[in-house]
C-alpha positions as CSV (number, residue, x, y, z in Angstrom):
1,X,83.4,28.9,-115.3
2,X,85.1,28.6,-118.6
3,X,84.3,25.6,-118.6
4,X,80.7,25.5,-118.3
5,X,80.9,28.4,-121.4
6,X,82.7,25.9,-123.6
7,X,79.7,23.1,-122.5
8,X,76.9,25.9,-123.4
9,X,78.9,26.7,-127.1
10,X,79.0,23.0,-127.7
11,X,75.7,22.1,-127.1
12,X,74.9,25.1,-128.8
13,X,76.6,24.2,-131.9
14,X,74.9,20.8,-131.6
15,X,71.4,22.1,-131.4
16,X,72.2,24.0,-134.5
17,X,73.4,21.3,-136.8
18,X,70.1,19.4,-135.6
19,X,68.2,22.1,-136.3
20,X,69.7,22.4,-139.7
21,X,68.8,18.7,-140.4
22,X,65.9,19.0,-139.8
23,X,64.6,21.4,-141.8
24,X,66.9,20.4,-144.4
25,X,64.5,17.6,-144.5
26,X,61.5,19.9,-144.7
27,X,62.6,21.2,-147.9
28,X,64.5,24.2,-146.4
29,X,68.1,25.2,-148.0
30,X,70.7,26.6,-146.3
31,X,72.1,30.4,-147.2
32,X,74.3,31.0,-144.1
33,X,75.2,29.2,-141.1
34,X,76.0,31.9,-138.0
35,X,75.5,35.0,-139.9
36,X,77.3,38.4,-138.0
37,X,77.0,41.8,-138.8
38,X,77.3,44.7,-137.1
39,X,74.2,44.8,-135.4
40,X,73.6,41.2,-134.4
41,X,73.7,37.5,-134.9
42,X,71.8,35.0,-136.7
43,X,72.0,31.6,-136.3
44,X,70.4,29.9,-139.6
45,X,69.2,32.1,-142.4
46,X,67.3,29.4,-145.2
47,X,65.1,30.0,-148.0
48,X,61.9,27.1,-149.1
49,X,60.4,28.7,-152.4
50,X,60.1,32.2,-152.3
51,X,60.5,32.8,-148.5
52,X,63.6,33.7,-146.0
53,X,63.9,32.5,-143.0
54,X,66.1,34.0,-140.1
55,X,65.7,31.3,-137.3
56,X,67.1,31.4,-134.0
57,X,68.4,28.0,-132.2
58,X,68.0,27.6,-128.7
59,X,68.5,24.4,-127.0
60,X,66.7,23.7,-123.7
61,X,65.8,21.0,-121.4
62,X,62.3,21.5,-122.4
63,X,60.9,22.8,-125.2
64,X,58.4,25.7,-124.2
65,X,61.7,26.5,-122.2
66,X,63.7,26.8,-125.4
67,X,60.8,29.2,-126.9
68,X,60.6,31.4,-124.3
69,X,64.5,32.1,-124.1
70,X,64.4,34.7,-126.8
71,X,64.4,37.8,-125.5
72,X,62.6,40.8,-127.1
73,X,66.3,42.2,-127.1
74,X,67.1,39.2,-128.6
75,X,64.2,39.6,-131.0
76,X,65.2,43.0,-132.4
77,X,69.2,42.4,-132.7
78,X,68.2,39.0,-134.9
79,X,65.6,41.6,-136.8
80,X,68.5,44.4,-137.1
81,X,70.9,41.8,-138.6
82,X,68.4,40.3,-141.2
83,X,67.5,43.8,-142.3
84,X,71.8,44.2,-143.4
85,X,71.7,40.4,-144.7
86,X,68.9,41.8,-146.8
87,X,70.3,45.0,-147.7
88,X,73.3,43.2,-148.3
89,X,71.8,41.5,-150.8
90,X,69.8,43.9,-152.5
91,X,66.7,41.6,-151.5
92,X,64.7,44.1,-149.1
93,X,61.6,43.2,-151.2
94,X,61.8,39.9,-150.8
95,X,59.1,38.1,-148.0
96,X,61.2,37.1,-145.3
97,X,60.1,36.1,-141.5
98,X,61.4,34.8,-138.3
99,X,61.4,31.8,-137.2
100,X,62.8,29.8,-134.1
101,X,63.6,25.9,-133.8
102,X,64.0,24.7,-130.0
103,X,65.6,21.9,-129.1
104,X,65.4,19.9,-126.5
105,X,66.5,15.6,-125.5
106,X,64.6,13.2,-126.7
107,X,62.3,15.3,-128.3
108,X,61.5,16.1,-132.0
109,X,62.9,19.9,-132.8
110,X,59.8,22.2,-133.0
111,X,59.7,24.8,-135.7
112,X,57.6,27.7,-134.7
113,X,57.1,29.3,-137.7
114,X,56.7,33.6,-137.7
115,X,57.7,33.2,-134.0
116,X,58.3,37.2,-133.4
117,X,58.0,40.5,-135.7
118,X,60.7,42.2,-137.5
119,X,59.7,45.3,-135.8
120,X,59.7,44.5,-132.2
């Protein structure tokens, strides 16, 4: 059992750096890497221009697989968590969105850009 736990945090860490890569390469930069707060998680938060991104990874053996593993749960914890990055940061004006990259072998990552609402 622990075993399999530390296989799934692995390949989760993996699909993360890949996803970073990647949009690294689309001109995205990265503000934090596995951000916590009180209210949730978020895995990459990266800003292109004017816009914030809070994306959720999810790894997969397929990749409509990977897109439908976020949860509306999920969906509202990474929305609660932005909202204190944000606040945080005194930025709560600031256009912001959510976004998820699946991953999946021997595939391309796919970006799905505004994938859920903050407000869910």
């Amino acid at each position: 059992m622990a075993n399999d736990r530390r296989k799934s945090e692995e390949a989760g860490r993996t699909a993360e750096l890949i996803a970073l890569w990647y949009l690294r390469l689309k001109g995205w930069r990265l503000i934090a890497h596995r951000y916590k707060s009180p209210v949730g998680e978020v895995d990459l938060v990266m800003r292109r221009g004017k816009v914030t991104a809070f994306i959720e990874v999810k790894a997969r053996e397929s990749l409509d697989g990977a897109v439908e593993a976020v949860s509306p749960r999920q969906a509202r914890r990474i929305a609660a968590a932005a909202r204190h990055f944000m606040a945080a940061r005194n930025q709560r004006d600031q256009a912001c969105r959510f976004d998820i990259v699946a991953v999946s072998p021997y595939h391309w990552p796919r970006h799905i850009e505004n994938a859920f609402e903050g407000d869910q």
